[in-house]
C-alpha positions in Angstrom: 59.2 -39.2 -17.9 56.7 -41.3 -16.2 57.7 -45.4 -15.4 55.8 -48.2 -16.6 54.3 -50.1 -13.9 55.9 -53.9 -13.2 53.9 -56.5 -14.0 54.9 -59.8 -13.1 53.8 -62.5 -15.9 50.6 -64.5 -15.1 51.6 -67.8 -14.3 47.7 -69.3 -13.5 44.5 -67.5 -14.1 41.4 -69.2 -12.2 38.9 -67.0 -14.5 40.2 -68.6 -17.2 39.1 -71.8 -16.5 35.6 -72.7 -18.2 32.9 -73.0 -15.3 34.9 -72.1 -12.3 35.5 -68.8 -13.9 32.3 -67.9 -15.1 31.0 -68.7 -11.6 33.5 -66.5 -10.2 32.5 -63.8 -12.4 29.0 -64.0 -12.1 27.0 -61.5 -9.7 26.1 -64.2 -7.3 29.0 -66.2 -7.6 30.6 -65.5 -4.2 26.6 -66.1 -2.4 27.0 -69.4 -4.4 30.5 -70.4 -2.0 29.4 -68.8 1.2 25.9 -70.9 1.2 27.4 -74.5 1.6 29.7 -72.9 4.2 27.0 -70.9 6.5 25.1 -74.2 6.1 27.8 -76.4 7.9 28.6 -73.8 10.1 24.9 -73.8 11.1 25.0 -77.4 11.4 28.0 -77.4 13.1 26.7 -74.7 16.0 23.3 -76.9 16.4 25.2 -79.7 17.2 27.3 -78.0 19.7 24.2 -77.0 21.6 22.0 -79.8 21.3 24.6 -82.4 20.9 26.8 -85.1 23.5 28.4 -83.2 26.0 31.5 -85.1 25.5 33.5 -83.2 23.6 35.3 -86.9 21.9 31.4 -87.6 20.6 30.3 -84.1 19.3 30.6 -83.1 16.3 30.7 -79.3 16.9 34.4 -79.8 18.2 35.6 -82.9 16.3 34.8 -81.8 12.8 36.7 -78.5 12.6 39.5 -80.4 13.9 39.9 -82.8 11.8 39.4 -80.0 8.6 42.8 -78.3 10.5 44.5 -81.5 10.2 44.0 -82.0 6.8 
């Protein structure tokens, strides 16, 4: 006699809100997340290069600190 598989009830489902999940489920959905993040990352690496070389006045080591302290 073969078991049933537990599943646990589904308490929040993200793809069943209205845009959110239809982003989510579209083909480029995750391309559509990781843009806005490669941008600031690029921005973020420019800025550590060409930037102050205080590390107080550039942005390259100030911003991803203050997003960890959030």
């Amino acid at each position: 006699m073969a078991q049933q598989l537990y599943r646990p009830p589904v308490l929040f489902d993200v793809l069943r809100i209205p845009l959110l999940g239809r982003v989510l489920k579209w083909r480029y959905g995750r391309l559509v997340f990781q843009l806005p993040l490669l941008a600031i990352a690029l921005l973020l690496s420019y800025d550590g290069f060409t930037g102050a070389q205080l590390a107080s006045q550039n942005l390259a080591t100030v911003g991803p600190g203050c997003i960890i302290a959030a």
